[in-house]
MARPA-265917 format. One line per 8 residues: number of its first residue (from 0); their letters; for each residue x, y, z of C-alpha. Coordinates in Angstrom, 1 decimal. Each point is the difference from the previous one (the first is absolute). Example, Ala and Ser with C-alpha at 12.3 -4.5 7.8 and 13.67 -1.06 7.14 Angstrom:
<rs>
0 = as = 12.3,-4.5,7.8; 1.4,3.4,-0.7
</rs>
This chain:
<rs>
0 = xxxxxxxx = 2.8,-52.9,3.2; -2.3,-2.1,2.7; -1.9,0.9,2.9; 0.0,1.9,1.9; 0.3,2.9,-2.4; 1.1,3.7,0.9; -2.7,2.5,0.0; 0.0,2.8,-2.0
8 = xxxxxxxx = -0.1,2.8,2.9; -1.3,2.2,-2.6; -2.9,-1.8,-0.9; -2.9,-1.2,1.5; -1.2,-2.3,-2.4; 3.5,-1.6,-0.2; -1.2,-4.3,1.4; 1.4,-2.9,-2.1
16 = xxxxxxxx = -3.3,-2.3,-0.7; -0.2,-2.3,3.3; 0.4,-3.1,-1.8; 3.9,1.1,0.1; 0.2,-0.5,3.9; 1.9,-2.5,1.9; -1.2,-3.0,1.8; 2.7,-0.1,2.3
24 = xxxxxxxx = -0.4,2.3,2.0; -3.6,-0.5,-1.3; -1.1,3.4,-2.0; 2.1,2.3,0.2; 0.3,1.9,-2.9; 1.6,3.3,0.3; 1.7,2.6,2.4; 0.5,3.9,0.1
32 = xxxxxxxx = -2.4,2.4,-1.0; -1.9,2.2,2.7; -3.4,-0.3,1.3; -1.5,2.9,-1.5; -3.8,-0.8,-0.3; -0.4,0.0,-4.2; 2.7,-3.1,0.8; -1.4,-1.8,2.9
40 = xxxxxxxx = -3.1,0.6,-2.1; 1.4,-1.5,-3.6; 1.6,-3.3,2.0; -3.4,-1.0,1.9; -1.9,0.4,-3.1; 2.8,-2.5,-1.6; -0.3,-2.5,3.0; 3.5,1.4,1.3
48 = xxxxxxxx = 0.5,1.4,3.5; 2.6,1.8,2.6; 1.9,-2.4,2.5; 3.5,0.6,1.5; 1.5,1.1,3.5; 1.2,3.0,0.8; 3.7,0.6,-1.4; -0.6,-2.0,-3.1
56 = xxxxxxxx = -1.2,1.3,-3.2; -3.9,-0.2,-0.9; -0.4,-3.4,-0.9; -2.8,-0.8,-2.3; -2.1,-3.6,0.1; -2.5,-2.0,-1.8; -0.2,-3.1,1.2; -1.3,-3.6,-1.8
64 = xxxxxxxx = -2.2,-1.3,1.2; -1.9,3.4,1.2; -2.4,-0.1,3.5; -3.5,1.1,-0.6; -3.1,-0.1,1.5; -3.1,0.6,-2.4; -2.4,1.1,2.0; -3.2,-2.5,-1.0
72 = xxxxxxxx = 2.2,-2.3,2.1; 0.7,1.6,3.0; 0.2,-2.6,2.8; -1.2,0.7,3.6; 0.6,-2.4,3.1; -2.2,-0.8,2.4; 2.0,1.8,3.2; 0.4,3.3,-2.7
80 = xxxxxxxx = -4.3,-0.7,-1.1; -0.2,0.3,4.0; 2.1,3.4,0.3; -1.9,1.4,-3.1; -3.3,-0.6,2.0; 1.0,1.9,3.6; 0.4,2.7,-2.3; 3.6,0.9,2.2
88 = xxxxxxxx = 1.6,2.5,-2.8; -1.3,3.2,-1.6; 1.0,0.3,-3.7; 1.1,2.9,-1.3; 2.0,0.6,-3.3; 2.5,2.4,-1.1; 0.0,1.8,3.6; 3.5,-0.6,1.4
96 = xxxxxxxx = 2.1,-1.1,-2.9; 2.8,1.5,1.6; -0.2,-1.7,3.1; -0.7,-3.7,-1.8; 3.3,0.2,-1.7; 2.0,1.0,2.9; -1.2,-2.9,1.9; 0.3,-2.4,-2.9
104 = xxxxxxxx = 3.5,1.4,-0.1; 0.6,-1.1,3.2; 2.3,-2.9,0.2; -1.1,-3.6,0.5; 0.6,-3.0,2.5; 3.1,-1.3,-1.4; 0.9,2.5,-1.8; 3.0,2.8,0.2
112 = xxxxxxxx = -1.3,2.8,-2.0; -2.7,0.6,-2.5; -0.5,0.7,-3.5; -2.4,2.9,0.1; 2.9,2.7,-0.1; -0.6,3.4,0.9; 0.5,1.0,-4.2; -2.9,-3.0,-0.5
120 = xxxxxxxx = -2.1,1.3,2.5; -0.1,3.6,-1.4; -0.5,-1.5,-3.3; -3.2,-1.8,0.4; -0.9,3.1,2.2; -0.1,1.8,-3.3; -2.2,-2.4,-1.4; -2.3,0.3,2.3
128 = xxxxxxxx = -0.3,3.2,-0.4; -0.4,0.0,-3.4; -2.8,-2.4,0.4; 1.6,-3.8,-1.1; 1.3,-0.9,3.7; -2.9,-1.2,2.5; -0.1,-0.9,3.9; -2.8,-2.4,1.2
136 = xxxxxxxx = 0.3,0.2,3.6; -1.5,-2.0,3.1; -0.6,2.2,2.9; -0.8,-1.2,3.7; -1.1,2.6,2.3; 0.3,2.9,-2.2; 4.3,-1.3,-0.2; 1.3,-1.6,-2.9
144 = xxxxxxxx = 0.0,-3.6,0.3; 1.7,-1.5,-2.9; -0.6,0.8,-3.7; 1.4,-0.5,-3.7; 1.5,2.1,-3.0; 0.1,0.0,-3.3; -0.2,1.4,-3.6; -2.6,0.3,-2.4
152 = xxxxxxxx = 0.0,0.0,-4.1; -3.0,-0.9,-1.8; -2.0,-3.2,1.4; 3.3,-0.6,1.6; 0.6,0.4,4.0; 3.9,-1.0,0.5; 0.4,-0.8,3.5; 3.5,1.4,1.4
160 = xxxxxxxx = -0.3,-0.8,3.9; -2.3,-0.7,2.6; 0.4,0.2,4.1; -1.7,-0.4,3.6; 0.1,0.9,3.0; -3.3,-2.2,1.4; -1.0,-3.4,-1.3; -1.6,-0.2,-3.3
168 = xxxxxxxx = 0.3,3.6,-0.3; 1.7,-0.3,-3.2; -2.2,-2.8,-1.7; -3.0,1.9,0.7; 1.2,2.8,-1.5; 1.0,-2.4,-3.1; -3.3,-1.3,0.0; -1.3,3.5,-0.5
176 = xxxxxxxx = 1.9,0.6,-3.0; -0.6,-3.0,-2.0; -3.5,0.9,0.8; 0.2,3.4,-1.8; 2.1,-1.6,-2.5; -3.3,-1.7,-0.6; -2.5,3.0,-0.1; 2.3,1.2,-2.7
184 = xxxxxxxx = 1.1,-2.9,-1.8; 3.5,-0.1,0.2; 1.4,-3.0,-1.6; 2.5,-0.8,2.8; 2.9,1.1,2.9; 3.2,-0.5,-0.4; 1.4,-1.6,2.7; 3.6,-0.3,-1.7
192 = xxxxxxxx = 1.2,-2.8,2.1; -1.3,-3.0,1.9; -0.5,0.1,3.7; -1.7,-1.9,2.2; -2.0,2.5,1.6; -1.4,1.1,-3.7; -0.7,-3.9,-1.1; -1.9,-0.3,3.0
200 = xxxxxxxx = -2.2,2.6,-1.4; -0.1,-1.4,-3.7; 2.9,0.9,-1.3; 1.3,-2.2,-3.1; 2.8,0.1,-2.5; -0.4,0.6,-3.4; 2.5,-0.1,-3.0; 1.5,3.5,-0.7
208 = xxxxxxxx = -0.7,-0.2,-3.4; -3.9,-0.3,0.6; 0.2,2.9,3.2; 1.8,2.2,-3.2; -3.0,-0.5,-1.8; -2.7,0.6,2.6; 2.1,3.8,0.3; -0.2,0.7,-3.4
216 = xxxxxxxx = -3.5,-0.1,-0.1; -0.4,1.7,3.6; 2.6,2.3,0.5; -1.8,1.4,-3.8; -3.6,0.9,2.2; -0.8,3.1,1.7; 1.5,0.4,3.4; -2.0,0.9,3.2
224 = xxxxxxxx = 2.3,2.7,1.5; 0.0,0.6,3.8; -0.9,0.4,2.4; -1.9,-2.4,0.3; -3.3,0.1,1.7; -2.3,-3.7,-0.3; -2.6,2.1,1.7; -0.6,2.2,-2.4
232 = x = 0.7,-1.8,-3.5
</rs>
């Protein structure tokens, strides 16, 4: 049998090794299952996460090569230095998770529909509320600007989406969490695939073989459950 594999709906362990997944299209690796959290939790930790659209089965990815940004290398421009200094956005984590999802659920330019489906949104919900899921947000005038999502496992922040509503809303709030990814030494984000908007922030590709091995050794460290509060840690 080849890729992608059938999940075992019974089990939430049940992901072939990632090695297995196709190139063409590049990483996919498996479909069915659910989105319970002890799933959505196993397949990060394993370098695989949810992608389809709505009326498909859950399709499950882990692509070669894998985006990343480790956070030593962070890269900040001169016209986002200049926003950073007017000190536009308030920061505030974990505060409106619901409402950053929505709006990254929102479609894009270009773009029909989205793949943040009512069943994904309720599922990182619940991680969220079990502590994994965090917001870092960018509010303007006490209204939120623009903001990111994401899940955390170990030393581990896997990004999921990111969205904004005022210029450079969103990178600043990026810039905020590779700056707590520092305080606590997390050894990278995933940024799962390339974009533009994440190279121009540092982004780089790396081999999935070596981003498998940075999550064994990450994933197995203690995990700072939300929420999440940089003013008090």
């Amino acid at each position: 049998m080849t890729a992608p594999y059938w999940l075992n709906p019974d089990d939430p362990q049940d992901f072939p090794d990632v090695s297995l997944a196709l190139t063409d299209p590049d990483g996919l690796l498996a479909l069915g299952g659910d989105l319970s959290t002890d799933r959505l939790l196993t397949a990060y930790a394993k370098g695989i996460f949810p992608w389809y659209s709505e009326g498909q089965p859950v399709l499950w990815w882990s692509p070669d090569p894998r985006a990343v940004l480790f956070p030593e290398h962070l890269h900040i421009s001169k016209s986002l230095a200049k926003t950073l200094r007017k000190n536009i956005f308030e920061i505030r984590f974990d505060t409106a998770f619901n409402d950053v999802i929505r709006h990254c659920s929102a479609p894009r330019k270009k773009q029909r529909g989205t793949w943040i489906t009512d069943e994904m949104m309720q599922a990182y919900i619940d991680l969220h509320q079990l502590g994994y899921a965090h917001s870092i947000e960018s509010w303007l005038d006490n209204k939120l600007a623009g903001g990111l999502y994401g899940i955390s496992i170990g030393k581990i922040f896997f990004g999921e989406s990111m969205f904004s509503l005022e210029r450079d809303a969103s990178k600043v709030a990026f810039v905020s969490l590779v700056n707590f990814a520092k305080q606590h030494d997390f050894a990278m984000i995933d940024c799962q695939v390339e974009s533009e908007h994440l190279n121009s922030l540092g982004a780089t590709l790396i081999p999935r073989s070596k981003f498998v091995d940075i999550l064994d050794d990450a994933c197995r460290k203690e995990t700072l459950l939300g929420p999440w509060n940089p003013f008090r840690m």
